[in-house]
N, C-alpha and C positions, 0 to 999 in steps of 0.2 A: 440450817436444817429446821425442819416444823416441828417443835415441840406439843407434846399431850396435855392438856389442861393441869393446870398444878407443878409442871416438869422445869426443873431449875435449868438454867444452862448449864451446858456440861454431861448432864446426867444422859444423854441419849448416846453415850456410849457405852453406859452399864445396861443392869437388868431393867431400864425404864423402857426400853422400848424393843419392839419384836420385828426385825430384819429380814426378808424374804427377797430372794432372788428368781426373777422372771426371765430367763436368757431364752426366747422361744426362735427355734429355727433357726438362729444367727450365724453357730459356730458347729463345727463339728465335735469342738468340745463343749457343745452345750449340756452340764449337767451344774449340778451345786460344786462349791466349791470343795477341798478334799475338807472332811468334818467329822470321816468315822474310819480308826485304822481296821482295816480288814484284819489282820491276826487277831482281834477282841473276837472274834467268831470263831466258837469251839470246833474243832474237826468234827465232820460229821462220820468219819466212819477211819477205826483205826487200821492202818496197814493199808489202807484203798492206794492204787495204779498212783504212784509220782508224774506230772504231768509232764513231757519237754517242753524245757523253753529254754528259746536261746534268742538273741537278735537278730533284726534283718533290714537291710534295705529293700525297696521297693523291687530291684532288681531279683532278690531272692526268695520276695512275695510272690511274685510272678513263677516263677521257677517250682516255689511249692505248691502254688496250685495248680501248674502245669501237669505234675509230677503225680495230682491226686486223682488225673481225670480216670475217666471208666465206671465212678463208681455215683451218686449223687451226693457233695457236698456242702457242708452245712458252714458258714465262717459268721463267727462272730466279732464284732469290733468293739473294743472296751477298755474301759480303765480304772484301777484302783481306787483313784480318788473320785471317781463317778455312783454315788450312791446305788442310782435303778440299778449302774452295769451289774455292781456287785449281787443285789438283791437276788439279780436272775440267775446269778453263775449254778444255785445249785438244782434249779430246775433245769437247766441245759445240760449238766453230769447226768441227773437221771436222765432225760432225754436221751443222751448217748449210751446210756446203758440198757434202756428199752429192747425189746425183742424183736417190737414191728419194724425199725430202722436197723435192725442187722445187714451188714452191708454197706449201708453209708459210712462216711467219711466226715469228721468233726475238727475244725481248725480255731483258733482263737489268736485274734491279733489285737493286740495290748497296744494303745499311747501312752502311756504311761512318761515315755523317755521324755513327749515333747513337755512335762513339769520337771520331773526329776535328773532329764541328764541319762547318759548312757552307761554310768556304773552299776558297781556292783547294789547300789541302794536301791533303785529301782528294779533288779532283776530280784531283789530280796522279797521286796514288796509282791511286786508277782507273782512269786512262786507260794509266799505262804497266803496270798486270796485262795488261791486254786486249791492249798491245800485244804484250807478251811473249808471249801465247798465241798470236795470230795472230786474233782474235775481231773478225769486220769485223760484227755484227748491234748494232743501238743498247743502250744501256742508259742507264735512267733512277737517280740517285741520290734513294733515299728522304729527304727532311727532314722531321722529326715527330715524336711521340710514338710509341712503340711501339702501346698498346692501338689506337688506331684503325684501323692498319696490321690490325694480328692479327684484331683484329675486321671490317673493311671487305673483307677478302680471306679470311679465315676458315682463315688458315694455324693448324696445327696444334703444331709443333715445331721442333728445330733447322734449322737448317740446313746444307750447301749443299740445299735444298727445289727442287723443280721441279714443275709442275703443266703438263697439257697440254689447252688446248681446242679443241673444234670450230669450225666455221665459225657456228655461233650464240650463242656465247662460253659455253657448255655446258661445266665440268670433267668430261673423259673421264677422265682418267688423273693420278695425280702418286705422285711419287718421296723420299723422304727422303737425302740422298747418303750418302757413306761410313761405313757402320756401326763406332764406335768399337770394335767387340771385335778384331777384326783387328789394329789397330791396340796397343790396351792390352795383348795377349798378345804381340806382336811386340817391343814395349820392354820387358816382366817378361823374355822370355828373352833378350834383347841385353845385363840388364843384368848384371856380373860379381855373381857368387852371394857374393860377400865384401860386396857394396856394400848399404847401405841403401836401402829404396824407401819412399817417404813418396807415398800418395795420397788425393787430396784425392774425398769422396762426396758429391755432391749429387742426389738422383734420389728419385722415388715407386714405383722398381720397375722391373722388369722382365723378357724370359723367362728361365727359370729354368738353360736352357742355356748363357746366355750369360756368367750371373754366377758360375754353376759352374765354369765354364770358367776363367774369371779369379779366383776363389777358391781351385782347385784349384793354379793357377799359381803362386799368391803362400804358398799353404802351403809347397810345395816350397824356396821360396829360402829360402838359409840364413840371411843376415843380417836386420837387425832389421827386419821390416814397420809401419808405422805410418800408420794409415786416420785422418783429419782428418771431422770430420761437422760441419760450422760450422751446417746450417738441416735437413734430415734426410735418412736413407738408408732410405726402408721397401723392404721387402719383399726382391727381389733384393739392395737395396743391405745389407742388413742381411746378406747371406748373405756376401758379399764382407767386409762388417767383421772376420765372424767369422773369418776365416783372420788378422786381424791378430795383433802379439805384443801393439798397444797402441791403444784404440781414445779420441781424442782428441775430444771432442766439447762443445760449447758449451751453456752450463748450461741454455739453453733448447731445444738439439736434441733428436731424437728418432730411437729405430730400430725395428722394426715385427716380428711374428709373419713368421714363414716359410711359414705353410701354404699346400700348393698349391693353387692354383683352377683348376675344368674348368668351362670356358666362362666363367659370370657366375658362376659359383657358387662357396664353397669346397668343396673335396671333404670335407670332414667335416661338412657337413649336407647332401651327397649321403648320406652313408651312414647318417644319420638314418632318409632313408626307411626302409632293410630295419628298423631297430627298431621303428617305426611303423606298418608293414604287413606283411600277408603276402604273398609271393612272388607270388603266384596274383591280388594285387591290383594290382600293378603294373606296369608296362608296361614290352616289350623295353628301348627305348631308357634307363629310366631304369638298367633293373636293370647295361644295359652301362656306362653313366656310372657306377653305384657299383663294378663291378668297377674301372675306369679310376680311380678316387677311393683305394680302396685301396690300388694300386699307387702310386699317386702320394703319400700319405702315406707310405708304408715307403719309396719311394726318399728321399725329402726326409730324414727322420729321419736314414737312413744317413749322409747325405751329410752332413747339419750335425754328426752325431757323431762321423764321420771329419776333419773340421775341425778342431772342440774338442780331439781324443782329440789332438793334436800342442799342445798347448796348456797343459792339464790332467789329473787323473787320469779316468781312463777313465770311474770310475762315476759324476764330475762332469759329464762328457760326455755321458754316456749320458740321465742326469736333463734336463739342459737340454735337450737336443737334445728328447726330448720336448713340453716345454713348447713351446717355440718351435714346433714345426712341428704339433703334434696339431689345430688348429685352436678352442683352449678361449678364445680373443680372438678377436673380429672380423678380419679382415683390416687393415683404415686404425688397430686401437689402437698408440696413442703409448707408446713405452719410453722413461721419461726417462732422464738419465743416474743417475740417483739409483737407480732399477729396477734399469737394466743393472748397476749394480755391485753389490745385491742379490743379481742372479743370477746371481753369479759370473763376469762377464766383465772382461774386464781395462780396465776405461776410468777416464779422469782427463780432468780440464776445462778443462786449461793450454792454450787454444787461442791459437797464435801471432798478432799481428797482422798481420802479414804473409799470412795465411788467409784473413783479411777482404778485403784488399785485392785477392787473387788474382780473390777471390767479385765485386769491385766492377766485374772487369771485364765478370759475364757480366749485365747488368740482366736483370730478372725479369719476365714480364708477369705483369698479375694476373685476367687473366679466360679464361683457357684451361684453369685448374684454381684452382677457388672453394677453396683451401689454405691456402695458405702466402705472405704477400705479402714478397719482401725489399726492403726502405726504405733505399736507402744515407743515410748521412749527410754534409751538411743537409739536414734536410727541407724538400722544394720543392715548394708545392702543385700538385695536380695541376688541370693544361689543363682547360675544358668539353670533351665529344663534338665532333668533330668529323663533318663530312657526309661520305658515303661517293659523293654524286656520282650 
């Protein structure tokens, strides 16, 4: 593990160093680990509506939301030991207690079971979030496998997740809750610029704003940065690595090219066309996409050369950052660790156990993105299909 200037061995399992967990888009339990019992949250309103809850298979998911059509409903997907979820539950109470929404219909469907098991501990837990919120609309607790769930309701990512239907069970609308950059920027500058930050990268990407944002944050602090990549970080996450002083990665992870992409495209076989054609053969729209492609190369370069250049010498910086962002790989090519330290980044493969185990809490589905499956250990065959009702 990368210790902070002055840091004995050892010591970076106490208060020498400041831990942050990056799980973007990976899992459907992508939030923090559980860190805050929801009963420490005083009731908000004495004698308020006791919520129902009771358990359900997917089968009798199906069944209650069948049961709720005619009217437009609102389901939210959450779990106790999910920080954002919690955060929201008591804006979603008032929500439901609104005037303008008289008439809709409010469900809440908990994971809870897939940490805790299908006891009474877990329905405990449950009920006293809800209570604490003030949340009088029912909520079902999921028991299952994840994949049928994901698949049977065709949820897409983290959560706290909400989705809203018509009166014909139609999805109009849905919401993904608290966007982690808020968050990840607000603990890098909370934390004392003396202090180490060790964060953990789990992601296949993302926009290029946001990991800039968070890469430019983590340049700036003084003490020692150290990015963990246990299974991979392409794309954005790759770009967050590079601000590390030490990039800690498992012999069989990977991190990915930087080039930006306009629309579905990479922008550097946007700019293929003009080599391919004449001006006079190609059409407005394209010719504005390769200007837009241009720009969007020379910013990315800058930016990952302003990273490195705090890192290494400048002309090393200068070279890489090329490589990486020019778009001379595909976008999804795999950088092993073996690569990455080819090309001058600073990475080693002493990934702590204690990494994995963080990892174990977030399970991975494996049909939302045909990638990467994580397999905790023992392996436990997996369930038939289940009916989606």
């Amino acid at each position: 593990m990368g210790q902070g200037p002055g840091a004995a061995p050892g010591d970076r399992r106490g208060a020498a160093a400041f831990a942050l967990g990056l799980i973007l888009g990976s899992s459907l339990a992508a939030c923090d680990a559980p860190s805050r019992a929801p009963a420490s949250t005083p009731a908000r309103e004495a004698g308020a509506v006791e919520a129902r809850v009771e358990f359900a298979d997917l089968d009798r998911i199906h069944a209650t939301l069948l049961g709720l059509r005619g009217r437009p409903l609102f389901v939210n997907f959450w779990a106790t030991w999910c920080v954002p979820c919690v955060d929201e539950l008591p804006a979603l109470a008032d929500l439901a207690r609104e005037d303008d929404v008289a008439g809709a219909g409010f469900l809440g469907i908990s994971l809870d079971a897939w940490i805790t098991g299908n006891g009474a501990e877990t329905e405990d837990k449950v009920r006293r979030a809800l209570a604490a919120s003030g949340v009088g609309y029912p909520n079902l607790i999921y028991r299952g496998d994840q994949d049928p769930l994901i698949e049977g309701l065709d949820l897409p990512g983290p959560i706290p997740y909400s989705v809203l239907y018509d009166g014909q069970g139609k999805r109009v609308a849905s919401w993904t809750g608290p966007a982690a950059i808020e968050e990840v920027l607000r603990a890098i500058k909370l934390t004392d610029t003396s202090r180490p930050i060790d964060l953990i990268i789990h992601t296949p990407g993302g926009l290029v704003l946001a990991a800039g944002q968070i890469a430019n944050a983590l340049r700036r602090h003084e003490a020692k940065v150290t990015v963990f990549v246990p299974h991979y970080a392409m794309s954005g996450g790759t770009l967050i690595a590079l601000a590390a002083h030490e990039i800690v990665m498992d012999h069989n992870a990977v991190l990915g090219p930087v080039d930006p992409q306009i629309g579905q495209s990479p922008a550097a076989s946007v700019l293929t066309v003009l080599e391919r054609k004449e001006a006079k053969d190609i059409d407005d729209a394209t010719l504005i996409l390769a200007d837009v492609a241009r720009k969007a190369l020379a910013q990315m370069r800058a930016t990952v050369r302003e990273l490195l250049s705090a890192r290494m010498p400048s002309a090393q910086a200068d070279a890489l950052a090329d490589k990486l962002s020019r778009g001379g790989w595909t976008h999804d090519y795999p950088i092993t660790a073996e690569e990455a330290k080819a090309l001058g980044l600073p990475v080693s493969t002493e990934v702590p156990e204690e990494i994995y185990e963080f990892m174990s809490l977030f399970p991975q589905p494996t049909r939302t993105r045909p990638s990467v499956e994580y397999i905790p250990i023992p392996y436990r065959g997996r369930q038939g299909p289940q009916s989606g009702g």
